[in-house]
N, C-alpha and C positions, 0 to 999 in steps of 0.2 A: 504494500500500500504506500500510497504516498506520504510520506510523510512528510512533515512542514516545518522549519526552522523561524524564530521569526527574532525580530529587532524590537527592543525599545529602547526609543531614544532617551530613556534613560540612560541607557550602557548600551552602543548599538556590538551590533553580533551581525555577522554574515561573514559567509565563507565558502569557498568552492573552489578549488583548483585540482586535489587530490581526489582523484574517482575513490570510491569507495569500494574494499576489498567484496569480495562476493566468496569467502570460505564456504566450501560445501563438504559434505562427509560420507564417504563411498560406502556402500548399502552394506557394508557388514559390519559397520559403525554404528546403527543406528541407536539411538537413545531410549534406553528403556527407561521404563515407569521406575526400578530402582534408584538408578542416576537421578531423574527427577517424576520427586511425587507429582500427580495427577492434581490438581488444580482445583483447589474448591470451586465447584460448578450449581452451590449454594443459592445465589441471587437469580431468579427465574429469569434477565435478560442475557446471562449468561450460559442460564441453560436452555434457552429458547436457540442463542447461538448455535448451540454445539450441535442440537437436534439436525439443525438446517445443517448444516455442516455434513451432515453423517447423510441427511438424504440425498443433499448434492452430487457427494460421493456416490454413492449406490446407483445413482441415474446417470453416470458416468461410465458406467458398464456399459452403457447403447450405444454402439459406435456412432449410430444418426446422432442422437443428444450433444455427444463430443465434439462433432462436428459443426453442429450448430454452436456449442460455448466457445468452442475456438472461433468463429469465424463474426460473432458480436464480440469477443476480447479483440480481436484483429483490428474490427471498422470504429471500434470508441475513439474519437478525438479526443479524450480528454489525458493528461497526463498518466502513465504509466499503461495506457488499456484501460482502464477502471469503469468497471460497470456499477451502477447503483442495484446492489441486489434486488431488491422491494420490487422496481420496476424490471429487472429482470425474469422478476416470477412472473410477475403480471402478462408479461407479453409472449411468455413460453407458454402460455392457451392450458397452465397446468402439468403440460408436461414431468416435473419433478415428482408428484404427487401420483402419477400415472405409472411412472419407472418405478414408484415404490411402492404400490398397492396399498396409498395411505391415502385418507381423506383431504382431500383439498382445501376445506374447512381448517385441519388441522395445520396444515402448513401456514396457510393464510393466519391462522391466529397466533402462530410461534412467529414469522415475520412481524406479527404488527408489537407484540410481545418484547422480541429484540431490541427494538430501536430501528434507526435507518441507518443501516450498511452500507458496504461495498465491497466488490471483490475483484481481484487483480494476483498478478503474481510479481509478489517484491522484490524479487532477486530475477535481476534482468537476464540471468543466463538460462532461466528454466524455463522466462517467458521466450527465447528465441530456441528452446530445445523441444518447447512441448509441440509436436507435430500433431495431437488429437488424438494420441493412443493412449491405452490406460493404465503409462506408467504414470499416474498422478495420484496427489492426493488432495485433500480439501481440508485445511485448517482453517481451526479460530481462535484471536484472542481478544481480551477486552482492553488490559491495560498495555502501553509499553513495559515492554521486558515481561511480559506474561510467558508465561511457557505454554506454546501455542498443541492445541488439542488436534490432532490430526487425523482423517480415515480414506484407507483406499476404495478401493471401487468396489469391494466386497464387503464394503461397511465393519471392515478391522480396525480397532482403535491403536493410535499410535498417541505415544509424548513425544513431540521432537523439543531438542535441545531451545532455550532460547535465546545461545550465545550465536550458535552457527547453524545455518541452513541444510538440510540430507543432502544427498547428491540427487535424488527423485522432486520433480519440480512439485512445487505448494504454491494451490489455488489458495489463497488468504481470503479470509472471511473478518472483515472488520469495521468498528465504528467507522462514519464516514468522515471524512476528512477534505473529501472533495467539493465543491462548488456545481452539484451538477446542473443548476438551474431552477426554475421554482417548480418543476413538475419532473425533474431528471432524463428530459428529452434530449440533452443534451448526450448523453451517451449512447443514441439510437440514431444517430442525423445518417438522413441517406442518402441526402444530395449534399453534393459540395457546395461552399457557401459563393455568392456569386463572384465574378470577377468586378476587381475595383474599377471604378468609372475613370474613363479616358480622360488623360492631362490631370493631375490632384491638386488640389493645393497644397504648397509645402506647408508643413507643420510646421505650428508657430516654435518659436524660440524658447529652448531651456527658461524657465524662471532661474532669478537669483533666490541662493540660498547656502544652505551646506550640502556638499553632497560628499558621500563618502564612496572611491573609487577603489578599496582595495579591502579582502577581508581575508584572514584564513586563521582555521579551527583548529585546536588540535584534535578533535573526534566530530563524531556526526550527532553523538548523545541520541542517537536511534537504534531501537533496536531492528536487527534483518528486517521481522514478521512486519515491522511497517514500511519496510521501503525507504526512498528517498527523504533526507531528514527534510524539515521545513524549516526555514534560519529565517529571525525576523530583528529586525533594529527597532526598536521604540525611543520617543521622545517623551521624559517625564517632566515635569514640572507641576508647581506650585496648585495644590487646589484650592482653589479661593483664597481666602486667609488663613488658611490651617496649618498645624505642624503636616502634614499629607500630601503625597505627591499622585497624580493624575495621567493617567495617559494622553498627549498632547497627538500624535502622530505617530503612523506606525508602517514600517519600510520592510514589504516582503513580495511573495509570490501571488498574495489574495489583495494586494492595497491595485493601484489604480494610476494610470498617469505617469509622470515621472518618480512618482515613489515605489515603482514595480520592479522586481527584481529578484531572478529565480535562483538560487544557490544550490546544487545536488549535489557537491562534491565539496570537498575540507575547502580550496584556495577560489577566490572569486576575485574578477576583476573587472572593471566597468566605471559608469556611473548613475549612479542613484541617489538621486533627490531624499535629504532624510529629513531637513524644515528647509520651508522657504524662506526667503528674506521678508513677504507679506507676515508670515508666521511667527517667526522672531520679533520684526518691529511690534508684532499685537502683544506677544508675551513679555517682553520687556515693557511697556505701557503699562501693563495689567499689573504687574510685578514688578515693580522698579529695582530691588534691593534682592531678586534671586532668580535664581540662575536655574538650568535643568540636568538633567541627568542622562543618558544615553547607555541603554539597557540592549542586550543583545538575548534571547532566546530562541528554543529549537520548540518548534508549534507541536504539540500533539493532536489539537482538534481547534475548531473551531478558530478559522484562520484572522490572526489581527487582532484574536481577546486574549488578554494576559490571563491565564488563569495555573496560578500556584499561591501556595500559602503563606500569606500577608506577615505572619510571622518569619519564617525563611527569609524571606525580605530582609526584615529588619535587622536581623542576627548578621545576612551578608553584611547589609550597609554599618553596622556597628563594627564588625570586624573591618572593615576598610576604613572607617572613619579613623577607629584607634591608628591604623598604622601610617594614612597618609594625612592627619589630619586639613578639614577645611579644602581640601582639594580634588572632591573627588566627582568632582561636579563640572559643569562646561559654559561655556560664553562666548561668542560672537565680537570679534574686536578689532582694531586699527592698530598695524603697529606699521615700521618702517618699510618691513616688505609687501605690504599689501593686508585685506582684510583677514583673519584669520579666526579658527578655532579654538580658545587658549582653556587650558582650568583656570576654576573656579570652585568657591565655596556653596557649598549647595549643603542646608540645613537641613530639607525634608530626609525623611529617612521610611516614614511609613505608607505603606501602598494601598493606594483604596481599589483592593482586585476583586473582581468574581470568581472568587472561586469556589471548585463543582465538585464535590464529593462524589458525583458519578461519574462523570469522565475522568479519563487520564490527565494528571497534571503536565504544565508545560515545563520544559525543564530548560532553569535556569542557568545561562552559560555566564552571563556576568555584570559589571560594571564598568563602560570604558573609561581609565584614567590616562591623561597622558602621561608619553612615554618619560618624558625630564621628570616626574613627580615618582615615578616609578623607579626611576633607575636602571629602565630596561631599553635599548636600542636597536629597534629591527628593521634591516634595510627593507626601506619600501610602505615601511609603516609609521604612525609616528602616535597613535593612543594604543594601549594594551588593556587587553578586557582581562577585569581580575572577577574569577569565581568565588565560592564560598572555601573559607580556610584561606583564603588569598592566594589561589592558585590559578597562574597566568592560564585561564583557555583560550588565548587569540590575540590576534591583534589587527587593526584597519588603519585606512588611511581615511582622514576626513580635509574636505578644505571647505573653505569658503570663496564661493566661485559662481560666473555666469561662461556655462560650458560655450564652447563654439559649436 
């Protein structure tokens, strides 16, 4: 699945240069239930999952079936193949339900049971090996780093690892992640979308702002089972008058404009809009005396909402505050060579986030400090994102700039 890294410009994060390894584990390897226990499958959306899961599998055995899942994985435009399960049942006339001698009713109410889905295959080398035969299998998992539940086409249950991927491709079954549209047609299109109208007008010009042109991670903070990370930069600042800081703008794969920007690999380079200069001058107005913060995280769901616990938060930000005191915060300024990105003191420390105790939390890669405050100097970058325990996960390049 895909998965989503994202940026708060509290501490921006983004990165991609380093493909990501694709470890598989040749079939007399596989991971028994010893190795890892079996999964409390306790929470009835979890075990609505798994049910689906296991019938998918079993109607996998039809080589017609196969052939038809392979060939709507094939035409999805959306990132990775990714079908929206839900609408997937819908439009297979039943089919699943048919292959398993099980009430259609029953499927239909474990689908609505689960949540909304999707399915895809995360590790790009099984989606270019699975030819529609039935060496596959159909896992599920709820959380990152769950230990994904997996069954072949004879409805045998398997634990795979969930450090490293088998060597037999895995259809993933998982929360959705994707944007498939407000009814999920968007991963059924069967006509190409038209061609653009003769002579365009050029697109207008970059806004002034900060953009950051360069990022790289030391990890993807993804597990396999979800695929490609999601890396997002946010912009935090000041909520109204309060000790609390707010999400201002947020620089990823699901934002919009010049603040879009796909990261699937550790090293990334580009540029992307993370505030604009309209943006800054409003937040300096609003907030004369503070400054914001620049947040880098890896999305689990729900693309562009920070969601992890508000506490976490605050422990990073204590621990960084103690060690670089007053400085770990950013600002927009003049100096001799031009406008630039400098630290600053940034007081807020506390996050006013939603977070989901159903979903998977998003996982927090850091705070960006710059590199003179740090102590650290990497060619090509010049802020370092500091994680929790103040451990360097990354570093970017940011300027203050109107691109050509």
């Amino acid at each position: 699945m895909r998965t989503r890294i994202r940026f708060i410009i509290i501490a921006l994060a983004a990165g991609s240069a380093c493909d990501r390894p694709e470890p598989t584990r040749p079939v007399d390897e596989q991971v028994t239930e010893a190795e890892h226990p079996v999964p409390a499958l306790s929470t009835p959306e979890r075990a609505a999952m798994d049910r689906l899961a296991r019938r998918l599998a079993r109607s996998l055995a039809d080589s017609g079936f196969r052939a038809y899942v392979r060939t709507e994985l094939d035409r999805s435009p959306v990132a990775e193949n990714k079908l929206q399960l839900q609408r997937f049942l819908s439009r297979s006339s039943g089919k699943v339900a048919q292959l398993t001698a099980e009430p259609e009713a029953a499927v239909a109410a474990d689908a609505e049971e689960a949540g909304p889905l999707e399915m895809y295959f995360p590790v790009p080398a099984h989606r270019a090996a699975w030819n529609g035969g039935p060496d596959v299998l159909v896992a599920s998992a709820r959380e990152d780093r769950d230990t994904p539940v997996a069954y072949d086409v004879r409805g045998r249950r398997q634990v795979l690892s969930a450090d490293a991927p088998p060597a037999t491709p895995v259809l993933a079954i998982v929360p959705v992640e994707t944007d498939f549209g407000a009814d999920g047609t968007v991963a059924f299109a069967v006509t190409p979308p038209p061609p653009p109208p003769p002579d365009p007008l050029p697109p207008p010009s970059p806004p002034l702002g900060m953009y950051m042109t360069y990022a790289r991670f030391v990890q993807d903070f993804e597990g396999w089972f979800k695929g490609s990370p999601e890396y997002e930069v946010h912009i935090l600042g000041q909520a109204g008058a309060s000790d609390s800081l707010t999400d201002y703008q947020c620089a990823g794969a699901a934002a919009s404009g010049y603040y879009r920007f796909d990261q699937n690999s550790l090293e990334w380079s580009g540029q992307v809009l993370l505030f604009s200069q309209t943006q800054l001058n409003s937040y300096r107005t609003a907030h004369p005396n503070q400054n914001f913060r620049i947040v880098a995280l890896e999305d689990d769901d729900t693309a562009c909402q920070i969601k992890f616990d508000s506490e976490r938060f605050k422990t990073l930000q204590g621990v960084l505050q103690a060690e670089y005191p007053n400085l770990t915060g950013s600002k927009d300024t003049t100096s001799s060579i031009g406008r630039i990105v400098k630290r600053a003191n940034a007081l807020q420390k506390i996050l006013r986030a939603a977070y989901s105790f159903i979903t998977t939390q998003d996982d927090l890669i850091g705070n960006a400090i710059e590199d003179v405050v740090v102590g650290q100097f990497i060619p090509g970058a010049n802020w370092i994102i500091k994680g929790e325990g103040n451990v360097t996960n990354g570093w970017i390049k940011l300027r203050i700039m109107d691109p050509v």
